[in-house]
C-alpha positions, 0 to 999 in steps of 0.5 A: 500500500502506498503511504501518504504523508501529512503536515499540519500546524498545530501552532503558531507564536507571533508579536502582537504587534506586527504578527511576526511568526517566530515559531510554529508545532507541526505534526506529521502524519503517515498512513498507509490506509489501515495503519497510522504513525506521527511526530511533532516538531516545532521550528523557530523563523527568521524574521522576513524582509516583509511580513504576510499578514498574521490575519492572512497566513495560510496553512500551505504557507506556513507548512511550506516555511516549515518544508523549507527551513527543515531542508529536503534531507531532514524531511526524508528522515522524518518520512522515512522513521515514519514508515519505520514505524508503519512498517512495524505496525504491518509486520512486527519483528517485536512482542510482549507476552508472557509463554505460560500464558495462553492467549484468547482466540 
């Protein structure tokens, strides 16, 4: 199945004064239609040369700050730890139980 990776922001802090963003949570999520893993993270921004609006700031804008400041190998190393643990879901290489114990079928 092929695995489809989401960004959303979870928060933002800004100066009440003019709206600078200088930090923003953000969650990853991958699932591959049955099974599900996610991280968060959160990334401090440079002030810009010129400021967007908070009241006008988009999702897609603020993830695409996120995408741009984590840099193309860190976000394959989230996408790929993500799958990991996906991939563990699907097949488990772990487990914990107790032998003498019988399990309920």
């Amino acid at each position: 199945m092929t695995t489809t990776f989401s960004y959303k922001i979870q928060s933002l802090n800004h100066e009440t004064a003019d709206g600078f963003v200088f930090s923003g949570g953000y969650t990853v999520k991958a699932h591959d239609g049955t099974y599900e893993s996610g991280a968060y993270g959160n990334i401090e921004f440079e002030r810009p040369e010129t400021l967007i609006p908070f009241a006008s700031l988009e999702e897609d804008t603020v993830i695409g700050w996120i995408k741009d400041k984590l840099g193309a190998e860190a976000i394959a190393n989230i996408e790929a730890n993500l799958q990991a643990r996906l991939d563990e879901q699907i097949s488990p290489t772990k487990a914990t139980n107790l032998p003498w114990v019988k399990r309920e079928t």
